[in-house]
TORKE-625089 format. One record per residue (C-alpha): residue in one letter; residue number from 1; z, y, x. Coordinates in steps of 0.02 Angstrom, whole numbers, always signed. Layout:
BEGIN
a, NUM, Z, Y, X
...
END
This chain:
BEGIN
x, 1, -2429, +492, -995
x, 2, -2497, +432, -818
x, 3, -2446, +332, -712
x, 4, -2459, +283, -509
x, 5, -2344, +206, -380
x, 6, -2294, +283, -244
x, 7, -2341, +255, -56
x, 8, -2159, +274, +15
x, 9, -2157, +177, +173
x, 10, -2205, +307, +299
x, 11, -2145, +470, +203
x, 12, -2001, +433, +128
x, 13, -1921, +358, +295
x, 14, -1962, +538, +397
x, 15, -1863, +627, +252
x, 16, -1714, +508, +261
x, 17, -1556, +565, +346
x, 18, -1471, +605, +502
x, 19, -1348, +409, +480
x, 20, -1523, +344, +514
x, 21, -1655, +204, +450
x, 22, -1713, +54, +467
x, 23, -1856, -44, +380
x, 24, -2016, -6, +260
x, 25, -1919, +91, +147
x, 26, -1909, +71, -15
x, 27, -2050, +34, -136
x, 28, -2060, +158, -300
x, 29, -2171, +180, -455
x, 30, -2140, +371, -517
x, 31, -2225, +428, -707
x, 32, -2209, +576, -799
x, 33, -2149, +577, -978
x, 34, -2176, +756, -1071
x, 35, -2046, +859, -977
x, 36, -1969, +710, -885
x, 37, -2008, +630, -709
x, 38, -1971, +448, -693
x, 39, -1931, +399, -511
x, 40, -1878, +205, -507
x, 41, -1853, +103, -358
x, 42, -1917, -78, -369
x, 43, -1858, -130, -195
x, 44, -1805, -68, -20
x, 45, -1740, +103, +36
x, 46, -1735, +220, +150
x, 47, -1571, +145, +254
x, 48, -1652, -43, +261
x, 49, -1465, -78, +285
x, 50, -1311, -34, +219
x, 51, -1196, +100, +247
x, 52, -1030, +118, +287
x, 53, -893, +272, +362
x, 54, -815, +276, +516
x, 55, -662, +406, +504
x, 56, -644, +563, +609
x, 57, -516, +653, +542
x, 58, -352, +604, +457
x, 59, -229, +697, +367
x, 60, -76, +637, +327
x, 61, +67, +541, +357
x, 62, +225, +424, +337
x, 63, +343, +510, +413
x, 64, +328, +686, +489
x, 65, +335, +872, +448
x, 66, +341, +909, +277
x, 67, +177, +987, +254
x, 68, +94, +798, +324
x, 69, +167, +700, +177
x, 70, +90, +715, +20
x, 71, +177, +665, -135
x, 72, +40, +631, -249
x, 73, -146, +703, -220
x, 74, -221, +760, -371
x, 75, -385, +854, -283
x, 76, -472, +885, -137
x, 77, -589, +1043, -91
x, 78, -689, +1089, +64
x, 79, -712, +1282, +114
x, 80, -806, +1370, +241
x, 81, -774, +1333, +430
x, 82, -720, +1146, +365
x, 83, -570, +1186, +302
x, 84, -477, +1051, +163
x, 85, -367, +1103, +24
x, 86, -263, +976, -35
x, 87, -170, +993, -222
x, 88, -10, +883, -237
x, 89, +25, +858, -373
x, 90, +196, +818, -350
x, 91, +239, +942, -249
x, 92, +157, +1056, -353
x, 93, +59, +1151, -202
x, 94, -108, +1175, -117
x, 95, -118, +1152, +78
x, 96, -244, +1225, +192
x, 97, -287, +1134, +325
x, 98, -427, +1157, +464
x, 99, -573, +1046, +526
x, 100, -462, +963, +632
x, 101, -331, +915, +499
x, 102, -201, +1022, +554
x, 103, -86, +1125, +451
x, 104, -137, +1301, +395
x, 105, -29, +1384, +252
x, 106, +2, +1336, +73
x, 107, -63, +1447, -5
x, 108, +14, +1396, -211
x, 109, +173, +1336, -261
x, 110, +252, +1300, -401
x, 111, +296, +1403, -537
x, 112, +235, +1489, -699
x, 113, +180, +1659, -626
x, 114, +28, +1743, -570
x, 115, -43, +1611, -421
x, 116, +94, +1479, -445
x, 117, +66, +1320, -516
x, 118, +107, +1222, -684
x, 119, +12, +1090, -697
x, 120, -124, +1109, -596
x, 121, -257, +957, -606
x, 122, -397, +1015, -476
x, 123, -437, +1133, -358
x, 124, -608, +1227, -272
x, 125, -656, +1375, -164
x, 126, -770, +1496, -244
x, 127, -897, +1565, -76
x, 128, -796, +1725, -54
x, 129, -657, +1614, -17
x, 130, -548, +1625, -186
x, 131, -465, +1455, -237
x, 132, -459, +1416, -395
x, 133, -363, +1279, -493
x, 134, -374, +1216, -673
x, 135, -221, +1225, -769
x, 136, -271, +1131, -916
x, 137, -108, +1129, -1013
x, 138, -121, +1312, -1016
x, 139, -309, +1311, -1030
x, 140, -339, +1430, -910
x, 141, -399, +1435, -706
x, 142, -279, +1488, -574
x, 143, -353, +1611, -431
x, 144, -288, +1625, -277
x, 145, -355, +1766, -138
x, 146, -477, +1827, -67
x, 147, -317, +1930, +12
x, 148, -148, +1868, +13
x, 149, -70, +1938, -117
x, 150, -214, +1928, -234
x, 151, -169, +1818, -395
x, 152, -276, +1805, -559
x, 153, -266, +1709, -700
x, 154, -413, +1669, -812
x, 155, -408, +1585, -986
x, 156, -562, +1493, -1053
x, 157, -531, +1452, -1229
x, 158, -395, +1488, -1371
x, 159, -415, +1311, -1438
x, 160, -308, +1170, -1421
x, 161, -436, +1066, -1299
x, 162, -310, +1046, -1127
x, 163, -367, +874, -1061
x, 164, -459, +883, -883
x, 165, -608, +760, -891
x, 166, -664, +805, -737
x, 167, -626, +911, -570
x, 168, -687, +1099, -593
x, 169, -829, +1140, -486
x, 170, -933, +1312, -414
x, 171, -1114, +1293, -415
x, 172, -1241, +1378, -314
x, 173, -1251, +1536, -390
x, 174, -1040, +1537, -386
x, 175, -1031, +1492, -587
x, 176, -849, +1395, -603
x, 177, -877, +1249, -723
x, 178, -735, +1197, -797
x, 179, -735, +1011, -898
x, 180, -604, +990, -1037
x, 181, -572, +892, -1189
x, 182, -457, +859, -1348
x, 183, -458, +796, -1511
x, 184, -523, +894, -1660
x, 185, -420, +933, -1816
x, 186, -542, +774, -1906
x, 187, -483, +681, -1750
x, 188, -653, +673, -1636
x, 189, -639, +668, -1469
x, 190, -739, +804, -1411
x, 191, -788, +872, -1219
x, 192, -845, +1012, -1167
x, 193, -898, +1128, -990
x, 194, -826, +1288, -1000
x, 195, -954, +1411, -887
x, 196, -881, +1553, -789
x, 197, -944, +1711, -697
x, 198, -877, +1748, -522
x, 199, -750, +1869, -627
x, 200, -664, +1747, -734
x, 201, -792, +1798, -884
x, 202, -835, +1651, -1011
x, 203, -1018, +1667, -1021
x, 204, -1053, +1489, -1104
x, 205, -973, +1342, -1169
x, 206, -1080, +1159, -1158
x, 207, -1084, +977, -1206
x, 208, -1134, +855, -1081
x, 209, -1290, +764, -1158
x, 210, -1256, +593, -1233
x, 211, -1092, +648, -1258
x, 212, -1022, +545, -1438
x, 213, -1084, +384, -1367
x, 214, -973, +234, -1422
x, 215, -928, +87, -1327
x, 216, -886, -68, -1406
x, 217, -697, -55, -1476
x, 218, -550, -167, -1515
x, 219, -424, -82, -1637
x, 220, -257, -93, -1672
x, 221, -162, -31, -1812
x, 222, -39, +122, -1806
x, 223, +136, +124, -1873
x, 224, +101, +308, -1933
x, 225, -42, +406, -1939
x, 226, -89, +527, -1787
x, 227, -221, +658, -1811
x, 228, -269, +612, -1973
x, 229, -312, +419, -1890
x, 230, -209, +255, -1942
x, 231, -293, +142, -1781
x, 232, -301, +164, -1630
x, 233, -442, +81, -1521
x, 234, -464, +1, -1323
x, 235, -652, -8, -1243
x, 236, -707, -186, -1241
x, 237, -701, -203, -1030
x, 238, -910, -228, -957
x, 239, -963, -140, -1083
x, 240, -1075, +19, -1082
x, 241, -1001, +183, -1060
x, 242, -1071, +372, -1051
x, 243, -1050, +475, -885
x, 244, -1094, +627, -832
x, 245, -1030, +722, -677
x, 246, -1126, +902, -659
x, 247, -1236, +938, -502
x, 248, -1238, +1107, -381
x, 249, -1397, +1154, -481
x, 250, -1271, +1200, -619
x, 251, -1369, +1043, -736
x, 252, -1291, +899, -785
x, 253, -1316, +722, -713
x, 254, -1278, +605, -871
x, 255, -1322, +410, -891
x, 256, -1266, +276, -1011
x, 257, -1245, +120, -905
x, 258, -1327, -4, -1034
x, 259, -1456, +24, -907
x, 260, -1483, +71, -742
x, 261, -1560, +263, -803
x, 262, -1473, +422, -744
x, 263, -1558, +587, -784
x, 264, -1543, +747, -684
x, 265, -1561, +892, -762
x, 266, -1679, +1033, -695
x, 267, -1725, +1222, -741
x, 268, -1922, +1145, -786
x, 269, -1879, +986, -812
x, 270, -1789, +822, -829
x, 271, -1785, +696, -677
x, 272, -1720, +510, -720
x, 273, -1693, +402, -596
x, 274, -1703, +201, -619
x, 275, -1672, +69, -500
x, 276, -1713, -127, -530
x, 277, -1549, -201, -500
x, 278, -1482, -388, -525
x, 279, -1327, -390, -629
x, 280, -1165, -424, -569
x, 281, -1086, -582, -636
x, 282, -900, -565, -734
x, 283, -806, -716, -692
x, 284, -702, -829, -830
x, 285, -570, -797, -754
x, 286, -588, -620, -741
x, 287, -618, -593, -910
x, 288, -485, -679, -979
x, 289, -385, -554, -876
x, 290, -453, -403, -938
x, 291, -451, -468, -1114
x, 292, -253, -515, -1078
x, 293, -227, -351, -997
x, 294, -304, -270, -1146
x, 295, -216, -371, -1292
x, 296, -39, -327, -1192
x, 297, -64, -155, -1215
x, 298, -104, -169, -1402
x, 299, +31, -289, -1454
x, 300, +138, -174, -1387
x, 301, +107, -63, -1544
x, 302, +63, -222, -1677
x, 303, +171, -375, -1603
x, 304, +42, -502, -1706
x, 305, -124, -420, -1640
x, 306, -275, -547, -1603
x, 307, -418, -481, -1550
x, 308, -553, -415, -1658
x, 309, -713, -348, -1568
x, 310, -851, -422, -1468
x, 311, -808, -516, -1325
x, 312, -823, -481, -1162
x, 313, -984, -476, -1065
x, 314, -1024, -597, -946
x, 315, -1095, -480, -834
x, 316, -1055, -302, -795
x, 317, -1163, -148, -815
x, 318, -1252, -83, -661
x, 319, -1144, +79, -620
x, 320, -990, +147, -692
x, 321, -972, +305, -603
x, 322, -1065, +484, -563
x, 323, -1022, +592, -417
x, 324, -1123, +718, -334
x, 325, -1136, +783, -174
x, 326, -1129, +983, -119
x, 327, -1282, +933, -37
x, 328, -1365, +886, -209
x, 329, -1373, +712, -182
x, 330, -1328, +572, -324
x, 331, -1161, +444, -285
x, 332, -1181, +316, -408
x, 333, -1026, +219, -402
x, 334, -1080, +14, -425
x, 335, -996, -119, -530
x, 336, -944, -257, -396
x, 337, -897, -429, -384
x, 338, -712, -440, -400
x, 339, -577, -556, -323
x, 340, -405, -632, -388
x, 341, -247, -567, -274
x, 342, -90, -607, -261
x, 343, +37, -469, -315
x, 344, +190, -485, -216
x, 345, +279, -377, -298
x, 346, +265, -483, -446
x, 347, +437, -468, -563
x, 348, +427, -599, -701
x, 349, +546, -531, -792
x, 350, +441, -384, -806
x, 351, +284, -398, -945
x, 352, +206, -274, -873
x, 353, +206, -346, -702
x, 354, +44, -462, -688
x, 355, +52, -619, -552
x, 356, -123, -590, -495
x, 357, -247, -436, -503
x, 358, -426, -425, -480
x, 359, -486, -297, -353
x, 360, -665, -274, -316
x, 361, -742, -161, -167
x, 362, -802, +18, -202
x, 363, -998, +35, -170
x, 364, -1115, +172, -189
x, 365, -1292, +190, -226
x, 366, -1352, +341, -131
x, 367, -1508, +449, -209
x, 368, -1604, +616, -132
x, 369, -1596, +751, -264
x, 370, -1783, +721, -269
x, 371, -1757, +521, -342
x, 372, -1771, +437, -161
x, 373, -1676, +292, -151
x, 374, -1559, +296, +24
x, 375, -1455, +128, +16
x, 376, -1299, +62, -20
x, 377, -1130, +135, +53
x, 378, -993, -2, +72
x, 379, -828, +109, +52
x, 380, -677, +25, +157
x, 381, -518, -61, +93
x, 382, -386, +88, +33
x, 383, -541, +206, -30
x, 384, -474, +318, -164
x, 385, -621, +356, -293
x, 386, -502, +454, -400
x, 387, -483, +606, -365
x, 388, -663, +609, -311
x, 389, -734, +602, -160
x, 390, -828, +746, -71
x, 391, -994, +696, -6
x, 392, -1115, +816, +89
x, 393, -1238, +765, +219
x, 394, -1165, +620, +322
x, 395, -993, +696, +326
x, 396, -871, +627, +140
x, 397, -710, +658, +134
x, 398, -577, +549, +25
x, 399, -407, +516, +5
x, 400, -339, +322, +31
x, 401, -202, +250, -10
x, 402, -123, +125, +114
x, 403, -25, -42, +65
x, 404, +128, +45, +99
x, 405, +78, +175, -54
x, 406, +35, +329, +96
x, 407, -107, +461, +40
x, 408, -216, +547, +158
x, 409, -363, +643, +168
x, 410, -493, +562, +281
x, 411, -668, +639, +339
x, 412, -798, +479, +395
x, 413, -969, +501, +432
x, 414, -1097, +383, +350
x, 415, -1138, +238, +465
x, 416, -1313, +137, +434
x, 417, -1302, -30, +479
x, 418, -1145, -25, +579
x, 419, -1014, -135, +464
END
């Protein structure tokens, strides 16, 4: 094993990005570990400030024509020339839409035929321009073009696994990977990446690594069994958890946020990436939230329920979140500090309607596919990280949510030090 750090200052700010830099950059200590490369960041980056996103480009609105107002948006995709496809999910259709966010064709409805949609849960563009979506209740992938008439359907598997874990993706050589999950006839939760050719072919079928890691539990007890199990069980909230997104390289990016380690996978190799980080405190107060928030849920199945796991952390783990970018960079979405606010659409006579929430800001730790540390990008108030984000380059597109409930699809570009 050997080990050196890294002179960063000079290099690592020429390779930095077009949103710009400021600073010494950041300082790292890199090792190598059999087949794995440890990059971790001990201080600075490349930014030297953070970042945030000024928008360009907005789609949607209140009130309108139809094809503006979006119901519920369950995906986003970006084709060639810019163009956004947008799945509603309550309208049960995909909308095309060009770089200047404004109305194309729809080019899927709803429906139970040949390029009309069920229950569609995501959507992408293969690079000859197909779209496909992931039907996961009927396990199989919608395809859509390259003409207009063209309509395929593609099953993946003949077993009863039909929950989307993640958005399907296309990597760089045009493999669709499709995530899903279920429950096993024992009752194990089990996930799985399906792995299809350009033709709809299954040529593979993987698990992400560290996949059957278990977070600390609370259980309650079920009136009957289901799947062969007589509890049921919560995640303790602040605790560790397992994620795993999969990069363009067609390798999975996997971490288990006990600790501040998230390994890309390579064709030679292994890279993990670490980052010195100072915890994030959990406040009393919002603990005793969570933990009511939690307890609610599972007296609502055993009226006498107390709780009967560890208790809640004091501090939170340092990420709980994986995205990455088309570009190949890492998103790792960052636990925050949250604050109380005021729900004023508070019903007491409601139990499920709580007087106060906690609502924290969304922040991302941005990484070079290559380890380098870029900054911190401060995402602004109505940010939507679910579905997720697109990030390539300087350009991400999202949906938000405004406080009158309105979705749209915005394109920023990443701002250094401008917030």
């Amino acid at each position: 094993m050997t080990a050196f750090p890294v002179a960063v200052a000079a290099a690592l700010a020429a390779c930095g990005t077009d949103a710009g830099s400021s600073g010494p950059g950041p300082e790292v200590v890199s090792e190598t570990i059999g087949d794995t490369t440890v990059v971790r960041t001990l201080s600075g980056s490349v930014w030297g400030a953070e970042a945030t996103l000024v928008p360009e480009v907005s789609i949607g609105e209140l009130d309108g024509p139809e094809e503006y107002l979006f119901g519920s948006i369950y995906s986003i995709a970006v084709g060639g020339e810019g163009r956004v496809y947008v799945l509603d999910g309550q309208a049960k259709e995909i909308r095309v839409f060009d770089s200047d966010g404004a109305y194309v064709e729809t080019v899927a409805r709803g429906g139970e035929g040949p390029g009309e949609l069920n229950n569609a849960s995501s959507v992408a563009v293969l690079q000859d321009g197909r779209i496909v979506a992931h039907e996961p209740g009927d396990m199989l992938v919608e395809v859509v073009g390259p003409g207009p008439g063209d309509r395929a359907l593609w099953p993946y598997t003949p077993g009863a696994i039909i929950v989307p874990v993640k958005p399907l993706s296309i990597d760089r050589n045009g493999r669709i990977l499709v995530p899903a999950a279920g429950t096993t006839p024992d009752g194990d939760f089990v996930q799985y990446v399906f792995v299809m050719g350009s033709d709809g072919v299954v040529v593979d079928s993987i698990v992400p690594p560290g996949d059957g890691f278990e977070p600390p539990f609370v259980e309650v007890r079920l009136p009957f069994p289901v799947a062969g199990r007589s509890t049921a069980t919560r995640f303790v909230p602040f605790t560790a958890r397992h994620y795993w997104t999969i990069h363009p390289n067609g390798h999975f990016v996997t971490g288990i946020s006990t600790d501040y380690r998230i390994d890309l996978g390579r064709d030679d190799d292994v890279l993990r990436i670490e980052r010195a980080y100072e915890p994030v405190p959990a406040s009393e107060p919002e603990r005793g939230y969570h933990r009511e928030q939690v307890a609610a849920g599972l007296r609502r199945t055993q009226p006498d329920w107390s709780w009967n796991g560890p208790p809640i952390p004091e501090t939170k783990p340092p990420f709980r979140g994986l995205v990455t970018g088309r570009d190949g960079r890492l998103w790792v979405q960052l636990w925050a500090e949250a604050r109380p606010v005021v729900n004023e659409d508070h019903d007491p006579d409601n139990p499920r309607s709580e007087p106060v929430t906690w609502e924290s800001p969304v922040r991302y730790d941005a990484f070079e596919p290559d380890g380098t540390y870029l900054g911190v990008l401060v995402a602004p108030d109505g940010f939507v990280t679910r579905p997720e984000p697109i990030f390539d380059g300087e350009q991400v597109w999202a949906v938000t949510r405004d406080e009158l409930g309105v979705e749209r699809v915005v394109r920023s570009r990443i701002e250094v030090g401008g917030g």
